[in-house]
C-alpha positions in Angstrom: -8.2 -20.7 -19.7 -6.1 -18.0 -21.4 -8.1 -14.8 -22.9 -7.7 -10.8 -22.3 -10.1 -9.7 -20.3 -9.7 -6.3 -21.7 -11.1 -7.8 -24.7 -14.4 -8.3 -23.3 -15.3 -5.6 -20.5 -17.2 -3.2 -21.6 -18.7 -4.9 -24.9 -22.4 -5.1 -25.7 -23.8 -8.6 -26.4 -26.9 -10.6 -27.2 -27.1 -13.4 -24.9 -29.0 -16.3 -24.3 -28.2 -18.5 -21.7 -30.3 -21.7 -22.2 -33.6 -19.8 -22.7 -35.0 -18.5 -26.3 -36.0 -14.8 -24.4 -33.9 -11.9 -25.9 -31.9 -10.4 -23.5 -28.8 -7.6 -24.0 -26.3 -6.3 -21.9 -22.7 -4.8 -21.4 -20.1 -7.4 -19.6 -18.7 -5.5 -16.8 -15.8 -7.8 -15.4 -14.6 -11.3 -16.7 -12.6 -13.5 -14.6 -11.5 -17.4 -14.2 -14.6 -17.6 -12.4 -17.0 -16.1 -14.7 -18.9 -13.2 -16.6 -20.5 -10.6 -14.5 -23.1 -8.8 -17.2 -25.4 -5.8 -16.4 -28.6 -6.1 -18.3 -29.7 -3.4 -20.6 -32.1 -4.8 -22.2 -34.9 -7.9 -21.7 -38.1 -9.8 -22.6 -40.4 -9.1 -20.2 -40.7 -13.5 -20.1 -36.7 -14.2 -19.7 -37.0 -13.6 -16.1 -34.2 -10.9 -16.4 -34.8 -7.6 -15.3 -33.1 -4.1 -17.0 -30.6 -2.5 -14.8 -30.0 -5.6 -12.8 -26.2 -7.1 -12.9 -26.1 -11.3 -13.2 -23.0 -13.3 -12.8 -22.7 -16.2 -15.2 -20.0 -18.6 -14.1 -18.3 -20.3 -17.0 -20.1 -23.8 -16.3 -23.4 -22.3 -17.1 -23.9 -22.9 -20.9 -24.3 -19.3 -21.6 -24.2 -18.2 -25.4 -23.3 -14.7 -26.4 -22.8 -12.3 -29.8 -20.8 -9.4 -29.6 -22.8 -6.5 -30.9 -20.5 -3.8 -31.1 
């Protein structure tokens, strides 16, 4: 997969990977492996916690606005 990676580090999204809970964060690094994203904000029931930083390989069917 071709992209620019500088197009996505440091941008705010909205995700929702294959849960309904809100979560928001700031992708930190994106590589052929995957998304690493620190969490800024989350529903106490997503199971996500604020401050923590998740790595999403790109098999997991993780969905994602840009919000900035």
């Amino acid at each position: 997969m071709e992209y620019n990676t500088e197009d996505y580090k440091g941008r705010k999204i909205w995700l929702f990977p294959n849960d309904t809970y809100s979560k928001k964060g700031v992708i930190k690094n994106v590589d052929d492996l995957g998304f690493i994203i620190l969490i800024t904000e989350a529903d106490e029931m997503s199971g996500y916690a604020v401050g923590r930083t998740y790595f999403f390989n790109h098999a997991n069917n993780l969905t994602f606005f840009f919000l900035d």
